[in-house]
N, CA, C and O of each residue as an XYZ file, in Angstrom:
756
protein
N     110.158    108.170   -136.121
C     109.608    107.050   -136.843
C     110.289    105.733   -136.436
O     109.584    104.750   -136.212
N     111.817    105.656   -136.314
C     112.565    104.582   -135.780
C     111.986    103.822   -134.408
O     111.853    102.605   -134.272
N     111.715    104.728   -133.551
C     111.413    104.514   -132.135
C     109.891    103.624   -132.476
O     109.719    102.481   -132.051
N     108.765    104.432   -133.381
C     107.627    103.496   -133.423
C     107.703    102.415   -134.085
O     106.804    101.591   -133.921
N     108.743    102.140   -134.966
C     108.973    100.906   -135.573
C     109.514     99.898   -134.395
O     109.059     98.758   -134.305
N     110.440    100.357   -133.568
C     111.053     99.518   -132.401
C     109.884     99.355   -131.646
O     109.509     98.263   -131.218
N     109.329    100.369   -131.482
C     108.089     99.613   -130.168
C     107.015     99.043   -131.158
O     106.070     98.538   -130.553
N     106.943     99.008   -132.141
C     105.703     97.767   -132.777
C     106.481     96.544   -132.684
O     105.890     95.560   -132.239
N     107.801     96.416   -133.050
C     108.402     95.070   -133.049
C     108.434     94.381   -131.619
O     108.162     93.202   -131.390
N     108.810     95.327   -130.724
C     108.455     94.739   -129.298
C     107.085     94.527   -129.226
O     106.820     93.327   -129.158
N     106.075     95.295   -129.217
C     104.686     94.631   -129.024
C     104.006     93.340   -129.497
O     103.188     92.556   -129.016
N     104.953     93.493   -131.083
C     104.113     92.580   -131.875
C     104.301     90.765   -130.875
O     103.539     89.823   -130.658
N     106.099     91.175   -130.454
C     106.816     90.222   -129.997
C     105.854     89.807   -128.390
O     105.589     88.717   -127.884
N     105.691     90.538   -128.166
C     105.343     90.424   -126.438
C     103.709     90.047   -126.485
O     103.054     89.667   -125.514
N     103.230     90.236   -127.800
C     101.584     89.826   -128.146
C     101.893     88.339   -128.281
O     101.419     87.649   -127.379
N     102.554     87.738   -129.172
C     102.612     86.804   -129.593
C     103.245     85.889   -128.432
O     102.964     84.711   -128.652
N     103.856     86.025   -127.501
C     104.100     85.730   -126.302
C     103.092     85.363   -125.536
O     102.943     84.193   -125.184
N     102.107     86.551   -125.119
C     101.358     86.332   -124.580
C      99.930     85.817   -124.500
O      99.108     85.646   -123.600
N      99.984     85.616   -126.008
C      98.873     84.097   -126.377
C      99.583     82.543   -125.780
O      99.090     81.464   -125.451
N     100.738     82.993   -125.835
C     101.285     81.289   -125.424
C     101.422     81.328   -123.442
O     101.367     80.319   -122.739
N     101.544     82.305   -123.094
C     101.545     82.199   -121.611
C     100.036     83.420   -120.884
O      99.977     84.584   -120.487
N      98.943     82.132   -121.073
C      97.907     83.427   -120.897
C      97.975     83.152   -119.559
O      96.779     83.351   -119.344
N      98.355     82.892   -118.627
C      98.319     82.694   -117.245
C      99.089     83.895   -116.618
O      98.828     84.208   -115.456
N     100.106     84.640   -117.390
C     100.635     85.550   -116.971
C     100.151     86.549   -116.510
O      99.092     86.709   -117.118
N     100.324     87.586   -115.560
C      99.612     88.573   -115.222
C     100.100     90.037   -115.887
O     101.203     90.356   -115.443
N      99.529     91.037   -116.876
C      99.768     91.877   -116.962
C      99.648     93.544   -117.057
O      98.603     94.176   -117.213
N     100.977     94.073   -116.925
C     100.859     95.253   -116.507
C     101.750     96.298   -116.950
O     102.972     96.179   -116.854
N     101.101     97.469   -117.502
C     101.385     98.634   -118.515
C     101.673     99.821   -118.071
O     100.744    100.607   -117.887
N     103.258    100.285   -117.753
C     104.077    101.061   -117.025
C     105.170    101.937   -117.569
O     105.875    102.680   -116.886
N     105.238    101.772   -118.869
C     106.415    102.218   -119.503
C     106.564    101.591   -121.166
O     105.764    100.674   -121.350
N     107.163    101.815   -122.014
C     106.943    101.839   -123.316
C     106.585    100.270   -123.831
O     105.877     99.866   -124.753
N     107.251     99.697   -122.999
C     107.384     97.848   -123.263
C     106.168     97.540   -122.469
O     105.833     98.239   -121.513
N     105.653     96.725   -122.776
C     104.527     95.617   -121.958
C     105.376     94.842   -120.856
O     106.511     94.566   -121.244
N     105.136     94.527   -119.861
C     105.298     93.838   -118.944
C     104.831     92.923   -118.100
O     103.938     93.361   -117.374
N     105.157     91.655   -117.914
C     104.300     90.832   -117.357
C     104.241     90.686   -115.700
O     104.983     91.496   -115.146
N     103.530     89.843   -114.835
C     104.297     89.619   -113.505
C     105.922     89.731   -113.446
O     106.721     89.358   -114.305
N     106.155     90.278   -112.338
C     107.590     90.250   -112.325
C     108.589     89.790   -111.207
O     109.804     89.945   -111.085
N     107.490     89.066   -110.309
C     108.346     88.477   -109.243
C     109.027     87.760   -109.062
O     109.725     87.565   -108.066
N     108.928     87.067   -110.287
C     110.259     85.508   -110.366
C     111.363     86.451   -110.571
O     112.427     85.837   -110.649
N     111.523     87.972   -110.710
C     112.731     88.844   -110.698
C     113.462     88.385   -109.020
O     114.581     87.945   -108.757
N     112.407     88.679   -108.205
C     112.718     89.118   -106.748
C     113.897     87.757   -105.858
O     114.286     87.683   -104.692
N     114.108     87.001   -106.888
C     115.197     85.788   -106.464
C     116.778     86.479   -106.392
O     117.378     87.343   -107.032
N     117.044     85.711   -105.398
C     118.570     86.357   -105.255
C     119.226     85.486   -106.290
O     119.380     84.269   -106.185
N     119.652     86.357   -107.458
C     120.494     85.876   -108.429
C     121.847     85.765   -107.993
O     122.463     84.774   -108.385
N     122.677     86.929   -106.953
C     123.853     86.880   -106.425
C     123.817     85.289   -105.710
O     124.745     84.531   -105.990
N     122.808     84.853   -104.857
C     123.263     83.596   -104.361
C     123.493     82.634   -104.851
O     124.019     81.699   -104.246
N     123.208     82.605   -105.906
C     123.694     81.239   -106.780
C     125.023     81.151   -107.557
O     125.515     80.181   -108.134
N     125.611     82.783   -107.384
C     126.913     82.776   -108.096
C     128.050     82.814   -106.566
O     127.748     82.994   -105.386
N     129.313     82.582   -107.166
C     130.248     82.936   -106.159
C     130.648     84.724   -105.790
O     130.925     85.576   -106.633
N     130.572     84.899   -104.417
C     130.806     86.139   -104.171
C     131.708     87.185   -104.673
O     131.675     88.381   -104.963
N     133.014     85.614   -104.626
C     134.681     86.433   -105.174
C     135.067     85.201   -106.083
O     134.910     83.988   -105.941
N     135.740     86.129   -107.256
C     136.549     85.504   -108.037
C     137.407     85.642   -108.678
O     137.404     86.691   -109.323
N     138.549     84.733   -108.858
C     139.557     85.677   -109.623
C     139.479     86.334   -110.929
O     139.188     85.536   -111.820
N     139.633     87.435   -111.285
C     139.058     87.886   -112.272
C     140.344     87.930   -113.366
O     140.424     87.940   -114.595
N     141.320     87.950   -112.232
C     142.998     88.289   -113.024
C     143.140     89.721   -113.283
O     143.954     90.106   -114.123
N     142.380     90.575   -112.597
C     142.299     92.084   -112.214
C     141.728     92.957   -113.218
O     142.231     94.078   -113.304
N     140.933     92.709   -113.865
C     139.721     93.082   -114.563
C     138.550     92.484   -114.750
O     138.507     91.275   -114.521
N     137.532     93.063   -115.131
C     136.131     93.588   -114.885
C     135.891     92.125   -115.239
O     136.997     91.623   -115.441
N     134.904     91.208   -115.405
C     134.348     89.931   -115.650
C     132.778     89.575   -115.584
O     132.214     89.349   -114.513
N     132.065     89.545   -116.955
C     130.817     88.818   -116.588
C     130.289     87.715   -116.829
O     130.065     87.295   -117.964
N     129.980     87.004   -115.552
C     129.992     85.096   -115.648
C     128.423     85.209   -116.234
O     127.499     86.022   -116.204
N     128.644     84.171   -116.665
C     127.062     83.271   -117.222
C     126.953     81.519   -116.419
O     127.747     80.578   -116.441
N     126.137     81.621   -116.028
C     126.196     80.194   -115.209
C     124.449     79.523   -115.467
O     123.516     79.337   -114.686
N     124.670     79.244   -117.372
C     123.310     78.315   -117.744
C     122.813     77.374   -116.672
O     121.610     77.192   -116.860
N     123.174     76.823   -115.811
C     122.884     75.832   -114.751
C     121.528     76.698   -113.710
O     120.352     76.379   -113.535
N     122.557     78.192   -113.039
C     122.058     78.539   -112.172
C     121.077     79.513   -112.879
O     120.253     80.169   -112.240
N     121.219     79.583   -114.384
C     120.187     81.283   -114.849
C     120.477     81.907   -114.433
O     119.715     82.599   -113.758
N     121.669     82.131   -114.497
C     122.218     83.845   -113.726
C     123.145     84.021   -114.591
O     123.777     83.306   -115.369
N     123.104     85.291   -114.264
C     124.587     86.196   -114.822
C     125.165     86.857   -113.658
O     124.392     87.014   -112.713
N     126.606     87.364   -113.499
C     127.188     87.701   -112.670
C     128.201     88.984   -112.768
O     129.344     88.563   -112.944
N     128.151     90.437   -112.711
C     129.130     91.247   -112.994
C     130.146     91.231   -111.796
O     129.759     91.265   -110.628
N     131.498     91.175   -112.167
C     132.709     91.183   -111.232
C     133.193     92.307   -111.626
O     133.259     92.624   -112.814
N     133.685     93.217   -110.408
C     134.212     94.364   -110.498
C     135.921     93.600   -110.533
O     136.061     92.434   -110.162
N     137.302     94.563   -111.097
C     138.368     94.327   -111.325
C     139.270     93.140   -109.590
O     140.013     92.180   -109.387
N     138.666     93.909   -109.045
C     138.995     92.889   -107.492
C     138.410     91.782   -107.348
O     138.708     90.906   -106.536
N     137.378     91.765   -108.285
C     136.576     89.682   -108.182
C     135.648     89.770   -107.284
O     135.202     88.632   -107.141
N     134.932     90.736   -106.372
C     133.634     90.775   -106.250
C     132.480     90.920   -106.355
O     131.940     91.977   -106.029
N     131.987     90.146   -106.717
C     130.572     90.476   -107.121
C     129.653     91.467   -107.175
O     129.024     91.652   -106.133
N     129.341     92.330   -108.342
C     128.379     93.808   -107.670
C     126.997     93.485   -108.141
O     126.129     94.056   -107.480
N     126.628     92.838   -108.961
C     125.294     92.886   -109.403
C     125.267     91.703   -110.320
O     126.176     91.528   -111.131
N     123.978     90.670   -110.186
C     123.962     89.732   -111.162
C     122.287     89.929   -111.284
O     121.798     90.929   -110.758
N     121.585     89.155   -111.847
C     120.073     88.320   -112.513
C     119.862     87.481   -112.908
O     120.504     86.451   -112.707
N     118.953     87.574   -113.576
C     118.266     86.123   -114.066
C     118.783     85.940   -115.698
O     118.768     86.989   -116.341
N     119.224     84.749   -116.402
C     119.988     84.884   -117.431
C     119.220     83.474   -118.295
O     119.401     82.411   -117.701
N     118.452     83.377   -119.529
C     118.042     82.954   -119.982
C     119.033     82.399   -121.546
O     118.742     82.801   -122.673
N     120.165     81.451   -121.258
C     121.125     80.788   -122.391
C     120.803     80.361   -123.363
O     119.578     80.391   -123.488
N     121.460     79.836   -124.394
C     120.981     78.543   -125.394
C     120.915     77.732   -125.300
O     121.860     77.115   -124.808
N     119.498     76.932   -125.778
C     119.338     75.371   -125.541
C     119.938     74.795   -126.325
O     120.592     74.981   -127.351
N     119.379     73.475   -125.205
C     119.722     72.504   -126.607
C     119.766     72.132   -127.586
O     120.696     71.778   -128.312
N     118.581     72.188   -127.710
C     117.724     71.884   -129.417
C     117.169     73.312   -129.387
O     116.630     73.909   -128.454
N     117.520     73.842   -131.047
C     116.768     75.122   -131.772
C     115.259     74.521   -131.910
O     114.864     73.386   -132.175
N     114.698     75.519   -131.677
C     113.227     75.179   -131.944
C     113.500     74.153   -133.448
O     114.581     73.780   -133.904
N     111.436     73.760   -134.226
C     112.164     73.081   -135.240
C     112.202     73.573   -136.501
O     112.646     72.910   -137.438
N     111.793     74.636   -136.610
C     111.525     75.447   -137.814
C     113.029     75.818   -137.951
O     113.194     76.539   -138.935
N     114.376     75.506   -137.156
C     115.719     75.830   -137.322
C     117.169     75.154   -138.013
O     117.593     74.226   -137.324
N     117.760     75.364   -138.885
C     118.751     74.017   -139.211
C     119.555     73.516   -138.142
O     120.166     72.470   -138.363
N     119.681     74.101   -136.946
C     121.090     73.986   -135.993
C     120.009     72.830   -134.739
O     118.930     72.981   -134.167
N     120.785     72.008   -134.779
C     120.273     71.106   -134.274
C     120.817     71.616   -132.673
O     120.269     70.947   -131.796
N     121.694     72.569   -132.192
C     122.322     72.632   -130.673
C     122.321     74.139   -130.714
O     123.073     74.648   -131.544
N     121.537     75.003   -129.887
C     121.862     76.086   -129.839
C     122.120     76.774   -128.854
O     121.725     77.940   -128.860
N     122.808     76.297   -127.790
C     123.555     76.273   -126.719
C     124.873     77.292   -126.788
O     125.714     77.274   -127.687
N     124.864     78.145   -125.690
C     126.014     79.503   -125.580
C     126.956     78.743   -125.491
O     127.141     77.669   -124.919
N     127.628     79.486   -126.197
C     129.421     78.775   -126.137
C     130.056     78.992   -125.181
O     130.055     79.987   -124.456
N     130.704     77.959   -125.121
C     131.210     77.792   -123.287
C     132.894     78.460   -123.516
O     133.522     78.364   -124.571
N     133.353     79.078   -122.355
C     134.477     79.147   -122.197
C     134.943     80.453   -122.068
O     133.965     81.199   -122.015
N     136.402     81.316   -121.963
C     136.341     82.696   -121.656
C     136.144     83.954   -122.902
O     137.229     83.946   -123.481
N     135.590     84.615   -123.312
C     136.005     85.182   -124.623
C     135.585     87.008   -124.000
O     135.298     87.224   -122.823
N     135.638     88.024   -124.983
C     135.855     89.439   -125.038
C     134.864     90.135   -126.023
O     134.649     89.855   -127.202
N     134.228     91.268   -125.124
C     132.706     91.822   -125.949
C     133.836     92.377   -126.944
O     134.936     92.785   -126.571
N     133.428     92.332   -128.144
C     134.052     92.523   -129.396
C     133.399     93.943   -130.077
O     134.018     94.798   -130.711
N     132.061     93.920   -129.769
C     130.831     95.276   -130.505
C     130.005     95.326   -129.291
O     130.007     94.442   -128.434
N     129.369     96.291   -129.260
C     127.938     96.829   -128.671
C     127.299     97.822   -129.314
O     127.703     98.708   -130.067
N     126.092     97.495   -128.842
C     125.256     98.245   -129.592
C     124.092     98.702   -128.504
O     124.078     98.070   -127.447
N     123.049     99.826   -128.700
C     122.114    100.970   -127.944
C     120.982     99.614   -127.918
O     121.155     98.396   -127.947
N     119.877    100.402   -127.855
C     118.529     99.902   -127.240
C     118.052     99.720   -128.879
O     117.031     99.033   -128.922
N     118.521    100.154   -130.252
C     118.060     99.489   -130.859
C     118.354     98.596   -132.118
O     117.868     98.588   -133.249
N     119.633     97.612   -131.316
C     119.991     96.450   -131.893
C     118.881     95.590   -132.212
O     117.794     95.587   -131.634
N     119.130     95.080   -132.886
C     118.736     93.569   -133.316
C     119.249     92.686   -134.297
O     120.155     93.026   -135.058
N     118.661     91.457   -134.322
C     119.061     90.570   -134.756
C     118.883     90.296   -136.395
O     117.852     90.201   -137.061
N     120.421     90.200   -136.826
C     120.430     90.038   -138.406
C     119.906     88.678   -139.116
O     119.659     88.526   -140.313
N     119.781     87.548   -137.869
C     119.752     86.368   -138.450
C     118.292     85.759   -138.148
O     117.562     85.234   -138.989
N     117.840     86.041   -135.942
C     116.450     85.444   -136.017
C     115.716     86.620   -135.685
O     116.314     87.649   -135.370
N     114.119     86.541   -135.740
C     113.663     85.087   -135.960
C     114.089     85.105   -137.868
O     114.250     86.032   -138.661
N     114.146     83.593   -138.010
C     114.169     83.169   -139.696
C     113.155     83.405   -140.009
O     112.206     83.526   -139.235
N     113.105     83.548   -141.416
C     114.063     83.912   -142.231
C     114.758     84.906   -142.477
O     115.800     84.698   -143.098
N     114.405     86.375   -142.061
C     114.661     87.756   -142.479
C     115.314     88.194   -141.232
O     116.055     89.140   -141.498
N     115.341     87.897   -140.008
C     115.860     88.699   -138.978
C     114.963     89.445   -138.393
O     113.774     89.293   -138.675
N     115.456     90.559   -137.299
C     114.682     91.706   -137.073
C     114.379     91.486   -135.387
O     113.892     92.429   -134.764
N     114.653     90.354   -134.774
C     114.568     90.649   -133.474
C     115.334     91.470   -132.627
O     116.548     91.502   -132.424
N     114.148     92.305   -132.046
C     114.863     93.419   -131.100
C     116.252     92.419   -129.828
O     116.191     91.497   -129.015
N     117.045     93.102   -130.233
C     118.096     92.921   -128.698
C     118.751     94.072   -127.837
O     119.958     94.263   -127.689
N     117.802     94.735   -127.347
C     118.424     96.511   -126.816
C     119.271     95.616   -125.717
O     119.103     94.611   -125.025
N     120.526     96.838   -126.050
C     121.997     96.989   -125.738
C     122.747     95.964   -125.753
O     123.585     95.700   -124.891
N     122.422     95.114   -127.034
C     123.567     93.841   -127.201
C     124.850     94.053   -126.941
O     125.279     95.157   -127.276
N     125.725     93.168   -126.343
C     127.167     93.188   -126.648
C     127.807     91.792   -126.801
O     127.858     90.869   -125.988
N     128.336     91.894   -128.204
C     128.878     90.265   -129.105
C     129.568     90.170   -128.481
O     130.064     91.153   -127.930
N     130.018     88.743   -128.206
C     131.125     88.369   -127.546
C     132.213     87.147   -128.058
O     133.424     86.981   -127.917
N     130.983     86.295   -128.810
C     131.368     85.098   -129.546
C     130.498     84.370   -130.952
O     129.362     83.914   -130.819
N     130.904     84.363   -131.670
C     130.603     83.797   -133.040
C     128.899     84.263   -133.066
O     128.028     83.474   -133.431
N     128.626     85.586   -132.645
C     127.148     85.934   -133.471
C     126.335     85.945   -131.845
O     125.289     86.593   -131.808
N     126.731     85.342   -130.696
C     126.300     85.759   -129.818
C     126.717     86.831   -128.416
O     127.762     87.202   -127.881
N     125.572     87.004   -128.255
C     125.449     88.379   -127.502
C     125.157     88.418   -126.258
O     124.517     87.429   -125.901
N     125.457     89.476   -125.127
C     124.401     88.882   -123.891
C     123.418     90.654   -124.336
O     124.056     91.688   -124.540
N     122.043     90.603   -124.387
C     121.103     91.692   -124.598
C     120.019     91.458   -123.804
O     119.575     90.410   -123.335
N     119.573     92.868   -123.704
C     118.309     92.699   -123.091
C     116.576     92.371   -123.719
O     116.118     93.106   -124.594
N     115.999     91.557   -123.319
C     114.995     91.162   -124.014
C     113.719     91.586   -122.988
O     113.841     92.015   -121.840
N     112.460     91.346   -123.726
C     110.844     91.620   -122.802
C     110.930     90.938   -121.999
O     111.406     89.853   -122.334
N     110.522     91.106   -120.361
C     110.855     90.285   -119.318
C     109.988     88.889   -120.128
O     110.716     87.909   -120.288
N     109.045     88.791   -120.455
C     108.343     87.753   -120.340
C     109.408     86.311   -121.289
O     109.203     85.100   -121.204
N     110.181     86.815   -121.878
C     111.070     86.370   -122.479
C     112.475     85.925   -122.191
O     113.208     85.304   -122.960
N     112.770     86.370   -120.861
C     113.711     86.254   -119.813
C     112.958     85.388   -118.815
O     112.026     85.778   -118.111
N     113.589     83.897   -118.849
C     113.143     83.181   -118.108
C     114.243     82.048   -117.782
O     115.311     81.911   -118.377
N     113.757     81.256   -116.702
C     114.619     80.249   -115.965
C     114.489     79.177   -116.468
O     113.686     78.390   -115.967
N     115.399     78.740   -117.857
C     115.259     77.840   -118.783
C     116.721     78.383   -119.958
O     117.150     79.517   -120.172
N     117.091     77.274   -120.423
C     117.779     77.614   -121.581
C     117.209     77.294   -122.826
O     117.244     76.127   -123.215
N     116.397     78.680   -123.881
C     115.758     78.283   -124.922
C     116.447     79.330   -125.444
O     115.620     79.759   -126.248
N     117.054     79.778   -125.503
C     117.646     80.910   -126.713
C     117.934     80.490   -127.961
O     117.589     79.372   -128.342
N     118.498     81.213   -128.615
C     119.341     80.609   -129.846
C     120.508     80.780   -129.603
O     121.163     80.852   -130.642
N     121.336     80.924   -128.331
C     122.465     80.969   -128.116
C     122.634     82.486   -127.146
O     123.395     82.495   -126.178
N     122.092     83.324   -127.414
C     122.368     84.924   -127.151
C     122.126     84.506   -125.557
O     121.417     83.511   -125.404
N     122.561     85.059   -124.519
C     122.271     85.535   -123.099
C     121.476     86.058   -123.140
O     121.849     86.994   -123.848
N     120.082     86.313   -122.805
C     118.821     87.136   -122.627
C     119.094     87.836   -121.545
O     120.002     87.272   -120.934
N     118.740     88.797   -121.016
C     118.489     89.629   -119.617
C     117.683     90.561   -119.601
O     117.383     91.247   -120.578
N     117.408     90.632   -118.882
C     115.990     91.914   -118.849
C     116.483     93.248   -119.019
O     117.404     93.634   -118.299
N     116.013     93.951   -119.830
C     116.483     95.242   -120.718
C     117.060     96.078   -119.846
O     118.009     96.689   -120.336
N     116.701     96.448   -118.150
C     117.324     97.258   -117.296
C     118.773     96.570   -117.491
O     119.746     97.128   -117.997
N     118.724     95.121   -116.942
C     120.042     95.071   -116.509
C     120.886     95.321   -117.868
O     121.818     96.124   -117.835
N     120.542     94.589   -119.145
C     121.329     94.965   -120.317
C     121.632     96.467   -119.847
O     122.553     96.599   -119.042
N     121.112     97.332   -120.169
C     121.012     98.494   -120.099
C     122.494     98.878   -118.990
O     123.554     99.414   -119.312
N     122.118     98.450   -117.853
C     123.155     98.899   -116.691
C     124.691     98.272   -117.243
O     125.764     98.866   -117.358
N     124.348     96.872   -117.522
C     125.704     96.378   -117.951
C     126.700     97.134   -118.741
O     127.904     97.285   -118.534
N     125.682     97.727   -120.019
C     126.517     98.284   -120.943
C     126.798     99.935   -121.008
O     127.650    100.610   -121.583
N     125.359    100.340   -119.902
C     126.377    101.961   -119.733
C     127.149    102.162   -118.335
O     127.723    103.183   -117.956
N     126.998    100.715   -117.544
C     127.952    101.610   -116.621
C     128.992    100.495   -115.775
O     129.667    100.685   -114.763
N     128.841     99.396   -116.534
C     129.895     98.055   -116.445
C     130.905     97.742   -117.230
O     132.045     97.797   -116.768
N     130.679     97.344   -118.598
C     131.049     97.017   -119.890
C     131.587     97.528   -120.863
O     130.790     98.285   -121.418
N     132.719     97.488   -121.438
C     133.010     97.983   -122.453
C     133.861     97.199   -123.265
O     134.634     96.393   -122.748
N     133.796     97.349   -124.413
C     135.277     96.618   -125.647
C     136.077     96.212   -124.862
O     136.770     96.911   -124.123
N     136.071     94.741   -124.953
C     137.745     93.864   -124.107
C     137.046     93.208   -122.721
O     137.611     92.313   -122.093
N     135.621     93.822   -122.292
C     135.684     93.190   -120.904
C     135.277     91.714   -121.088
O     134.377     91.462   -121.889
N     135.925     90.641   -120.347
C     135.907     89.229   -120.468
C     134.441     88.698   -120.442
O     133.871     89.041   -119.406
N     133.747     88.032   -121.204
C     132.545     87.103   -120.591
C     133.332     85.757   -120.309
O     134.331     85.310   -120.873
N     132.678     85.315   -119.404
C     132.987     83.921   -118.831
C     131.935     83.215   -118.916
O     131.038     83.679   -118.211
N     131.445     81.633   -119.868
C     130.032     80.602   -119.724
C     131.140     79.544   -119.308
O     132.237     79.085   -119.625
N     129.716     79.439   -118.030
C     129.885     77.905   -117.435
C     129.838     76.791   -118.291
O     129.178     77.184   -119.253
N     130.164     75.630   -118.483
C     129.928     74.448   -118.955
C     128.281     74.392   -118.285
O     127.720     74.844   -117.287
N     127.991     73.749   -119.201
C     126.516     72.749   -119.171
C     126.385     71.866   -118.612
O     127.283     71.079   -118.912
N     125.190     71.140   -117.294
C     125.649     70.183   -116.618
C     124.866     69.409   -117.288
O     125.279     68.321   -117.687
N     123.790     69.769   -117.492
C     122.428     68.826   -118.421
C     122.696     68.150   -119.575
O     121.797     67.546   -120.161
């Protein structure tokens, strides 16, 4: 019963989406709806640095500028990054927080959670947005995986790191665990 409650909340989510982007192309492959998916096929690694110091553990950068995310293995090279959708500026306006922009600076996944997290606070008023395989890192935000169509090259979040549910997924069963560092870029905009 849990599982059909999670996939109505994704549908309902990915319907309501896709009245606002009817230009999208779509296509039905697996439990989630899915839209075109080639704005995936960008090299997300090129926009991050190859090596970095990590200070000899694991590290995952966020770089709102470039829309990427970046996993660093304990030696500071780069093994796998994507496309990373931050917090804007302005909360939509139905919101009190006038800046809802990821907090910048180094901090430590604190919780994680499976494929069926979600959100206690949006959408307002009641909560209930799906975030499969969140992991908190700072004051209520998370980096999780969301419906691709929802993972995009823009900062509109409410703060959370968006990523497309595979990579959530990979991050947190076979990257991530309690203590590993996130790193957000400063904002250049």
């Amino acid at each position: 019963m849990r599982k059909i409650l999670l996939w109505c909340k994704w549908t309902s989510t990915c319907l309501v989406f896709s009245l606002l982007v009817s230009c999208a192309h779509m296509q039905s492959d697996s439990r989630y709806s899915y839209y075109d998916t080639s704005r995936f096929d960008d090299d997300y690694a090129a926009r991050l640095p190859q090596q970095m110091d990590t200070g000899g553990k694991k590290l995952v950068l966020v770089d709102p500028n470039a829309h990427a995310w970046g996993a660093y293995a304990s030696d500071g090279r780069l093994v796998r990054a994507g496309l990373a959708t931050a917090g804007g500026r302005v909360c939509p306006p139905d919101e009190d927080a006038a800046d809802c922009r990821t907090g910048i600076g180094t901090f430590t996944i604190s919780s994680m959670q499976g494929e069926d997290c979600y959100s206690k606070v949006y959408p307002r008023p009641h909560g209930g947005g799906l975030m499969p395989y969140c992991m908190f890192f700072h004051n209520g935000q998370a980096l999780h995986g969301a419906p691709d169509p929802l993972v995009i090259s823009q900062n509109v979040s409410h703060g959370c790191v968006r990523m497309r549910i595979s990579d959530a997924q990979w991050m947190q069963q076979d990257f991530a665990q309690i203590g590993t560092k996130v790193k957000v870029l400063p904002y250049t905009e």
